[in-house]
C-alpha positions as CSV (number, residue, x, y, z in Angstrom):
1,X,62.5,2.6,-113.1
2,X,61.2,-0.8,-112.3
3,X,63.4,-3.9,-113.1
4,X,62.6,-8.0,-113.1
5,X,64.9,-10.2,-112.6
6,X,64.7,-13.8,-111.5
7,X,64.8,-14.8,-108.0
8,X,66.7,-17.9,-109.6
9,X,69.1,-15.2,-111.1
10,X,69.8,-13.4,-108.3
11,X,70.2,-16.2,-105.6
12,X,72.9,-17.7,-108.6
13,X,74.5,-14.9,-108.4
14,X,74.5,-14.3,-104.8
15,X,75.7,-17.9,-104.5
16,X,78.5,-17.0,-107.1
17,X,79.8,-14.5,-105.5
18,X,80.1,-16.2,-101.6
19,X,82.0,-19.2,-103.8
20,X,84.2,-16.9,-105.9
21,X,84.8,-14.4,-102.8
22,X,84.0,-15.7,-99.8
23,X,85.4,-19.0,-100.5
24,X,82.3,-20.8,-99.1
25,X,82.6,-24.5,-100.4
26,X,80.4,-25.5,-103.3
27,X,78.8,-28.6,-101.5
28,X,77.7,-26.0,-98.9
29,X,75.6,-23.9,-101.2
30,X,74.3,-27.2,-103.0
31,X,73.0,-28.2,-99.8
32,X,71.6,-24.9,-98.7
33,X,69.6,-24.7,-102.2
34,X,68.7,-28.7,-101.0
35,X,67.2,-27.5,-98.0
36,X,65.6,-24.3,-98.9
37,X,63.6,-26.8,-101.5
38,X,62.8,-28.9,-99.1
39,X,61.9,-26.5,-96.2
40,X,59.2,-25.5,-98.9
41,X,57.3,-28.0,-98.4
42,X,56.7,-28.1,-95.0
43,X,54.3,-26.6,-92.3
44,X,56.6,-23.2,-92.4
45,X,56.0,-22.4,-96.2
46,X,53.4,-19.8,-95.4
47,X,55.0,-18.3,-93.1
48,X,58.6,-17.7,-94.8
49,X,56.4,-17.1,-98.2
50,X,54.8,-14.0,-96.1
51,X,58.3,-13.2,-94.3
52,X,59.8,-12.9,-98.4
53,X,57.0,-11.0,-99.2
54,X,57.0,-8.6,-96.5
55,X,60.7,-8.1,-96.8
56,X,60.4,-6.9,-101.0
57,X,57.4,-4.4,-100.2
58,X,60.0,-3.0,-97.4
59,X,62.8,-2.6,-99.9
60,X,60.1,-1.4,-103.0
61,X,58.6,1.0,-100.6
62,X,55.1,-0.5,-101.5
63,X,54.1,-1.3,-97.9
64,X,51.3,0.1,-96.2
């Protein structure tokens, strides 16, 4: 069974959960998502694109 979900989704909810249980600070997460935007447009985009992409064909089992 294959589902899709949202990256967007998931990172919410990931990011709901470390507020709600972990008791990380909102401004914290607000500035992570601020820098994870930002760190996409610079020189290491490729390589943390790659990284991401490596990472879901490990968990799917699709890698060669």
């Amino acid at each position: 069974m294959t589902v899709s979900l949202p990256l967007v989704l998931v990172l919410g909810l990931i990011a709901w959960a470390a507020i709600k249980f972990l008791g990380v600070r909102v401004w914290i997460a607000v500035v992570i998502a601020l820098f994870g935007f930002l760190l996409s447009r610079t020189f290491l985009a490729p390589a943390i694109d790659s990284g991401t992409r490596s990472g879901v064909d490990v968990v799917n089992g699709t890698h060669d």
